[in-house]
Every structure is written in structure tokens, then in C-alpha cells.
C-alpha positions in Angstrom: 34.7 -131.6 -71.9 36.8 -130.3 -74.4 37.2 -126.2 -74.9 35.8 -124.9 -78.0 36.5 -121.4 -78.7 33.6 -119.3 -80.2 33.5 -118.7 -83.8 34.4 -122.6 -84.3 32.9 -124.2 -87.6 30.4 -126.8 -86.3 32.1 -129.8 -88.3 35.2 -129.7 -85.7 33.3 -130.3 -82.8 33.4 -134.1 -81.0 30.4 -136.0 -80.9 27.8 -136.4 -80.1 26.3 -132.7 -79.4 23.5 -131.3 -79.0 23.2 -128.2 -80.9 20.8 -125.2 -81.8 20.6 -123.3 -85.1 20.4 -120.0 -83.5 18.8 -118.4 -86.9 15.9 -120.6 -86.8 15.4 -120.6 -83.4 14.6 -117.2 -83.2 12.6 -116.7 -86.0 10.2 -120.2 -84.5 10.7 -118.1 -81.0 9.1 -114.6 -83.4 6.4 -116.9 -85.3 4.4 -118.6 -82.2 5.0 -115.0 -80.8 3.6 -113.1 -83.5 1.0 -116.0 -84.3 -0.5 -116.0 -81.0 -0.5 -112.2 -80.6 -2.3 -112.4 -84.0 -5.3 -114.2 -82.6 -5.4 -112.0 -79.1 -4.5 -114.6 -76.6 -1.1 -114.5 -74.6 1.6 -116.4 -74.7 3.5 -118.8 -71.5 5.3 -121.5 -72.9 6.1 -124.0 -71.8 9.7 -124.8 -70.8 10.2 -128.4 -69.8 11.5 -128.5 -73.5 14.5 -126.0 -72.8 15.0 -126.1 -69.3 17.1 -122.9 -69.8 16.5 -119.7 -68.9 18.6 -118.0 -71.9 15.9 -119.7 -74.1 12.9 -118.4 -71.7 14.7 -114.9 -71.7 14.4 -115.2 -75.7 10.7 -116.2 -75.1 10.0 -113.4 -73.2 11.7 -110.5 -75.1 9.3 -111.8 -78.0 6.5 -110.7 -76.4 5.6 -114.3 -73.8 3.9 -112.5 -70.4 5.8 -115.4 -68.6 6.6 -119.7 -68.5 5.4 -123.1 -67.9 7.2 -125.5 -65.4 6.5 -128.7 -64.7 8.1 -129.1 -61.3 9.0 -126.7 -58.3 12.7 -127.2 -58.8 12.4 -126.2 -62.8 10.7 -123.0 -61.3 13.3 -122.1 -58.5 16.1 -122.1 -61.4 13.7 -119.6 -63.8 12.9 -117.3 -60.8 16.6 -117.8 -59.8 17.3 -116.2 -63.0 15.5 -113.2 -62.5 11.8 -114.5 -64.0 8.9 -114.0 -62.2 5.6 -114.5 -64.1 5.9 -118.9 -63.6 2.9 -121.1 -63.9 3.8 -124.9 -62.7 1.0 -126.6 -64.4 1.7 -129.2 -62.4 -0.4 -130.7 -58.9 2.2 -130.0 -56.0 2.2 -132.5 -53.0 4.3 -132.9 -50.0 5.5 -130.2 -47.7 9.8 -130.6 -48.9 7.3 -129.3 -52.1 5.2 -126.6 -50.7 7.9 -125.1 -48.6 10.1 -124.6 -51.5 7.4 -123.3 -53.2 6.6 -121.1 -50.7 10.1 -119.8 -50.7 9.8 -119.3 -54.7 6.9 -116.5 -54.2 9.8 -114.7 -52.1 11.4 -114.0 -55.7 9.0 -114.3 -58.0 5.4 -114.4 -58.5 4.4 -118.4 -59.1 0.9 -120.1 -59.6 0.0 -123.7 -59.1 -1.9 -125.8 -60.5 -4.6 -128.1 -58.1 -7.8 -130.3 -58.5 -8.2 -131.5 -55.1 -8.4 -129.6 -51.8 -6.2 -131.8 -50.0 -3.3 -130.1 -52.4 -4.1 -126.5 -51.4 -5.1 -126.7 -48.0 -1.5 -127.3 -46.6 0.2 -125.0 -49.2 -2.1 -122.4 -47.6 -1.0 -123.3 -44.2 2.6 -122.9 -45.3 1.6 -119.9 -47.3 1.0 -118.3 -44.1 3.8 -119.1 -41.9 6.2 -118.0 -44.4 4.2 -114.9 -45.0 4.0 -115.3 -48.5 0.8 -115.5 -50.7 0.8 -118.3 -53.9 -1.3 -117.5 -56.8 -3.7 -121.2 -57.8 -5.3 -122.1 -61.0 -7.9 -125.1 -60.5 -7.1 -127.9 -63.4 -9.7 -129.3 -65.2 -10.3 -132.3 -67.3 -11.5 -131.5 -70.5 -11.3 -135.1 -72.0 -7.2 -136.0 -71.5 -8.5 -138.1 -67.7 -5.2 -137.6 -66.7 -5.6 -135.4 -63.8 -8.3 -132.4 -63.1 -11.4 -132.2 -61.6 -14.6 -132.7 -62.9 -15.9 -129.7 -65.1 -18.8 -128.1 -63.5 -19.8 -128.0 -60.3 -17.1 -129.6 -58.8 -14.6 -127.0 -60.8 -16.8 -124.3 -59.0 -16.2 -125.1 -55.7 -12.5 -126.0 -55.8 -12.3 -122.4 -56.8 -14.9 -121.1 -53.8 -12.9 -123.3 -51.2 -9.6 -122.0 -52.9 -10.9 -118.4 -52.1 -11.5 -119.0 -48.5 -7.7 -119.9 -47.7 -5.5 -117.6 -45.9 -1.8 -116.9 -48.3 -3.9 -118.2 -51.5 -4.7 -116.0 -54.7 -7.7 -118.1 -57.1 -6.4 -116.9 -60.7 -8.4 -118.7 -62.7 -8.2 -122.3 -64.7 -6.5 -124.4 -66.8 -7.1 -127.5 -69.1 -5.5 -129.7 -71.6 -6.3 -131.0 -75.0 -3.3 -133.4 -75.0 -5.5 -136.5 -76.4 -6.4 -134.5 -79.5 -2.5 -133.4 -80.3 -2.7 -136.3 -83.0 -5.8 -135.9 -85.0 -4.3 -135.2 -88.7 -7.6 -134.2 -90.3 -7.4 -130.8 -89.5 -11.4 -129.9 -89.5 -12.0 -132.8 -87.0 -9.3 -131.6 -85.0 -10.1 -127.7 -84.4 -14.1 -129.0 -83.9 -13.0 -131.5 -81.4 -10.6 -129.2 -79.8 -13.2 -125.8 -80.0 -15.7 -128.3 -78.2 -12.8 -129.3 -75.2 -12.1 -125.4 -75.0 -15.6 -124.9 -74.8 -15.9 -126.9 -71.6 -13.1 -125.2 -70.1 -14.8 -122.0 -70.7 -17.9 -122.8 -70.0 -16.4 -123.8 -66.4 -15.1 -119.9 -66.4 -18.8 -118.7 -67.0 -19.9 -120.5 -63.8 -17.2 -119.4 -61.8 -17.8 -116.2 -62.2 -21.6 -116.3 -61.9 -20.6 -117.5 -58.4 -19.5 -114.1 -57.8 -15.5 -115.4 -58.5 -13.2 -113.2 -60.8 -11.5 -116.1 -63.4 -8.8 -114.1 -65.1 -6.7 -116.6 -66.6 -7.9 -119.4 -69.0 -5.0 -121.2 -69.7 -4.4 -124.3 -72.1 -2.7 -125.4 -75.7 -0.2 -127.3 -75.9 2.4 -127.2 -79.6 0.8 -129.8 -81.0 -2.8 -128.1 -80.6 -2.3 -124.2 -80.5 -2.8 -123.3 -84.0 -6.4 -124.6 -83.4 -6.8 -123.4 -79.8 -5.9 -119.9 -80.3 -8.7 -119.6 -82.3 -11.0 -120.6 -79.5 -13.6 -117.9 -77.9 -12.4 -117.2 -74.1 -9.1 -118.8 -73.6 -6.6 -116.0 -72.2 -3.1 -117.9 -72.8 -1.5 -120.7 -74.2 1.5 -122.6 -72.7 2.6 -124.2 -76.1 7.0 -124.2 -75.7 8.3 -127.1 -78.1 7.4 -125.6 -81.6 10.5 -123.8 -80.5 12.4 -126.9 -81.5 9.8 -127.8 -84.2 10.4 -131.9 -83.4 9.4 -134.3 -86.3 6.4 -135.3 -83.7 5.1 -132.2 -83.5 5.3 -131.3 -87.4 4.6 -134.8 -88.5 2.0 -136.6 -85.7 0.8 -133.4 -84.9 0.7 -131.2 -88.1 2.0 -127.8 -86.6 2.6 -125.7 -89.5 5.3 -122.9 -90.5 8.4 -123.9 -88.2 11.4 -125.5 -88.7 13.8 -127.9 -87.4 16.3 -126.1 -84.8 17.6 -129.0 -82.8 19.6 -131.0 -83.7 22.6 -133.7 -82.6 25.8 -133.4 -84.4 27.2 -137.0 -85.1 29.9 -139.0 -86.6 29.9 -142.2 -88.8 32.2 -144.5 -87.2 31.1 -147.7 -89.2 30.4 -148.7 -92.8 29.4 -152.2 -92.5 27.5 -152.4 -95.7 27.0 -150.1 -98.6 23.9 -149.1 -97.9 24.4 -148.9 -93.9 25.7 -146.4 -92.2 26.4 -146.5 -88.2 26.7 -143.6 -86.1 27.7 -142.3 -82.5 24.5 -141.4 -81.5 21.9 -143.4 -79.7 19.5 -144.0 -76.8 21.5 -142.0 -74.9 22.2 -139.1 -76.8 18.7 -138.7 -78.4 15.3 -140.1 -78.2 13.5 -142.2 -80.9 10.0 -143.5 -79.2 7.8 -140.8 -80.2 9.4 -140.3 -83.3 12.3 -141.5 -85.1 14.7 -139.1 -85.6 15.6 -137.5 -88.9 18.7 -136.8 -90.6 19.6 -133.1 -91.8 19.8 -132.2 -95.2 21.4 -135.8 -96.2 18.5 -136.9 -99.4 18.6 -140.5 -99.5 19.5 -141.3 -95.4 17.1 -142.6 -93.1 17.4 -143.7 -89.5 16.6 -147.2 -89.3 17.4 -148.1 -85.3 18.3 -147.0 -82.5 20.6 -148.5 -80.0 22.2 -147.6 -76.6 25.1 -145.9 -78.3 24.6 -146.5 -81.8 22.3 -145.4 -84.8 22.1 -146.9 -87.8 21.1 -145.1 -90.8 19.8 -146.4 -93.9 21.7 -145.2 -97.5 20.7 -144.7 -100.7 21.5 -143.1 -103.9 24.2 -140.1 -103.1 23.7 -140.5 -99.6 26.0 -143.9 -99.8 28.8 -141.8 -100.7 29.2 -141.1 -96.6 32.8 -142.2 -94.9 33.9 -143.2 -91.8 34.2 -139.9 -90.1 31.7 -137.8 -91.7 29.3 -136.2 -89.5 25.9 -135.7 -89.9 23.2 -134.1 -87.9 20.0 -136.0 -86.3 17.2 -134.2 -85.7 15.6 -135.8 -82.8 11.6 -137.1 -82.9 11.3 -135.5 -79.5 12.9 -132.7 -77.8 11.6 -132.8 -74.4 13.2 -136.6 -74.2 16.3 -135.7 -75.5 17.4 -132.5 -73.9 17.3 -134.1 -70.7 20.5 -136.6 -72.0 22.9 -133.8 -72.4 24.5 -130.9 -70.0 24.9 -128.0 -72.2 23.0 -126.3 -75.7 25.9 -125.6 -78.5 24.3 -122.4 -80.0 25.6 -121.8 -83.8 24.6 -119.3 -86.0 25.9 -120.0 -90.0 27.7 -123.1 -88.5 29.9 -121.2 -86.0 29.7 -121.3 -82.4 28.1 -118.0 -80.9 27.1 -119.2 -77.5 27.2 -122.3 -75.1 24.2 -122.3 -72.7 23.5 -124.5 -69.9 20.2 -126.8 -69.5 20.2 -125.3 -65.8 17.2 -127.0 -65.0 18.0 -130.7 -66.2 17.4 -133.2 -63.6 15.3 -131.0 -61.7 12.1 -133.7 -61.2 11.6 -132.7 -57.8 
């Protein structure tokens, strides 16, 4: 990896990058912040779009009470950076799993997700020989039939049998309106999404009139939280990748008010036709399946396809004025997909470099 001193101009960087427009990253970072705070319901995003804890620290000064993980391992890099407050919204199975778990609520102050008994039984066991206690939210399907249990009854006694284990804390419930992300008619969408919530909450009100405290409510994800923060009786809201403000989440999804602050620096190493332009970046620099990607402030270029190391972009009017050797920036259609392809965030602020942070937690899918 080449050495790039800080303060360097963002056009004499090799390609492809991955880099971060520091400017708008904070101000997305200060909008979900002040949005959420706005509408009385905390904030835990989610960071399986970042996977680094300089952006989670960000999160957190803004006003977030803690993160999302996905996986054990992305939570033993947060709590080894000094975070505590981790939800892995996520069922955990296996004992490699639960012991490292376990060893996380030495240093920090984890919950798990379950929908099943058989996945809190043993973490219980291994609570207590470790002598640690591991705080559990029960999932529950509210219409995505991925995983969860059944709303109800059987969300009520998960809870009552989670209470009865020895090293276990019940703190409350969780649910996800991921099948609804998509709905572009905006009225259908927040009554579709207020009647998902409304299940979820309703599963609250039975748990506690079966003498259970249910603290946390937890669900929203970025394509759904400017509806679901508006919902009666949910407490937080793990939306992380309007952060990045992807072209799926601002075009499939119609989040509103952020911008674009990701972004892959490229170079045009091929002009095969006047209005075709090829460049450095493909498959395996960014990710086009949920959404293509879009070029930066270029009118009149369009990304056409995507290969395993190539890109073609479609030209026309100024926009076929490009050389071989210009660079350009793509604007990936997903984050979370293409974050995982690189090492390291290149952190600009007016085009010059002002930090290079780590994704710490890439490749951690254990």
C-alpha cells in the first residue's frame, strides 16, 4: 500500500479507494441523531455497514446510547475499543460462539438476540461458569419470516423461560420490518409498518401483564426509520447505513434528507468508444446487485455494467469529454456489500486527506 501523507488532494491517490466525505458524514451521523431524538426514541445503529469503531465513536458522541452487530466477532472488536452498550441482533449458536460471548460481557455490557430456547439454555450454562451474566432480547417476527418467534404467546414464554436461567438478564424485544424497506408510496408504507410495530408492541403489553419488566423495544432498520420512529412504544431503532446514504436506501427505499458520503475514487483506463467509458473499478471493489452504482457529480455518466475488475460507464453530452486517466468517483448501490471488499476508509474533508481508519471488523463472520 502506498503512503499518502495527510493533507493529500484526493485526485493523487491510486485506485481504486474507498473514501468518505468527512463533511457529510457527520452532518448524516447529526441528522438520524437529531431526527430520532426528535421523535423520543433512542438511537443503536447499526454497524455491519462501517465495521469501524472510529465511525461508532462518531455515532455515539452524537447522542446513539450504543450499536448493532451482527456477529460475536464484530462485537469483541467494538467492546475491544472501549464500547460497551452492544446489541448483536443476531441468534448465537455453538459454544466457540457463546464462550466468546461470554468473554465479551467481561468488557462490555452485550445483549443477544434468541427465538428459541435451545439458543439460551447453553449460553446460560456458560454464563455461569464464566461468572458472567449476558443481557437477551427475545426476536420476534413481525411479517419479515426470516427468523423470530411467533408473536404472542409463544413470544411470552421465551421471555418467562429466559427469566428462569441462571447468568441471563430478559431486556426486552426486538423485531424487523425489513420486507416493507421497499414500499415507495409513502402512506402505505408507514400504515403497513405502524401495524408491524404494533404487533411488536403489543407482544411488550403481554409480557409485562405476565408480571415481566420489557424495557427495550427495539427495531427500524434505514430504509424504514423515518416511519418507525413515529410508532407508539418502540424504545430504539438500530437504523446505521443512512450514514452512508446508499442509492438503495435513498432510491428503493425513499429515506429522505441525507446524502451520498461513500464513495470509490476511480480511474478511466479505457475509451473504447465515444460514448463509453471503462474504469478500474468492479465486482471487486464495489457492489452493484442491489443497486447500481452512481457516478459523482459527472451530468451525463451512467454506469452501465459491472465486471470483475472493470466498470463501464455510459457518456453523454459533456460527460464524453473524460480521458484516459481521469478519475471519477462511484457511489456504490450498497454500502454494507462494498465495505467488506476493502481494508481501510480514506477520510477527506474538502478533498484532502484528514484521516485513514481501519474497517477493524471486516471479515469478522464468526
Amino acid at each position: 500500500m502506498q503512503d499518502y501523507a495527510f493533507g493529500t488532494d484526493l485526485s493523487d491517490f491510486d485506485t481504486p479507494i474507498l473514501c468518505i466525505d468527512a463533511e457529510i458524514l457527520e452532518s448524516n451521523i447529526h441528522k438520524m441523531s437529531e431526527f430520532l431524538k426528535e421523535h423520543g426514541v433512542a438511537w443503536r445503529p447499526h454497524a455491519k455497514c462501517h465495521k469501524t469503531p472510529q465511525i461508532a465513536q462518531l455515532q455515539l458522541a452524537a447522542g446513539a446510547i450504543g450499536i448493532t452487530c451482527a456477529k460475536v466477532s464484530e462485537a469483541q472488536v467494538m467492546a475491544e475499543a472501549g464500547i460497551e452498550d452492544i446489541l448483536i441482533a443476531n441468534m448465537i449458536v455453538g459454544r466457540p460462539k457463546w464462550e466468546r460471548l461470554a468473554e465479551v460481557c467481561r468488557i462490555a455490557k452485550p445483549i443477544v438476540a434468541c427465538d428459541h430456547f435451545a439458543q439460551v439454555e447453553p449460553l446460560s450454562q456458560v454464563c455461569v461458569v464464566k461468572g458472567v451474566t449476558c443481557r437477551v432480547v427475545v426476536e420476534v417476527n413481525i411479517g419479515l419470516d426470516r427468523v423470530g418467534t411467533q408473536p404472542g404467546r409463544d413470544a411470552v414464554q421465551l421471555a418467562e423461560a429466559v427469566t428462569k436461567l441462571p447468568g441471563l438478564d430478559f431486556a426486552g424485544i426486538m423485531g424487523y420490518e425489513g420486507h416493507l424497506l421497499q414500499l415507495l408510496d409513502l402512506d402505505e408504507k408507514q400504515a403497513k409498518i405502524s401495524k408491524a410495530m404494533g404487533i411488536l408492541v403489543d407482544c411488550r403489553d403481554r409480557i409485562l401483564e405476565a408480571g415481566i419488566d420489557c424495557p427495550i423495544v427495539s427495531a427500524g432498520g434505514t430504509g424504514s426509520y423515518q416511519q418507525t420512529a413515529h410508532c407508539k412504544g418502540i424504545t430504539e431503532i438500530q437504523a446505521g447505513g443512512g450514514i452512508f446514504a446508499d442509492p438503495f436506501y435513498r432510491h428503493r427505499c425513499g429515506v429522505r434528507g441525507l446524502k451520498y458520503s461513500l464513495s470509490v475514487l476511480t480511474t478511466v483506463v479505457s475509451r473504447p468508444e465515444k460514448n463509453r467509458a471503462i474504469v478500474d473499478a468492479g465486482r471487486k471493489s464495489h457492489s452493484p446487485d442491489l443497486h447500481r452504482p452512481v457516478v459523482k457529480d459527472i451530468p451525463g455518466a451512467k454506469v452501465d455494467r459491472v465486471s470483475a475488475e472493470h466498470c463501464q460507464v455510459d457518456l453523454v453530452a459533456d460527460a464524453q469529454d473524460l480521458k484516459i486517466g481521469d478519475k471519477l468517483e462511484l457511489v456504490p448501490g450498497y454500502a454494507d456489500f462494498t465495505n467488506v471488499l476493502h481494508d481501510r476508509f480514506y477520510v477527506f474533508r474538502n478533498r484532502k486527506l484528514e484521516a485513514i481508519w481501519p474497517i477493524a471488523a471486516r471479515g469478522k463472520i464468526l
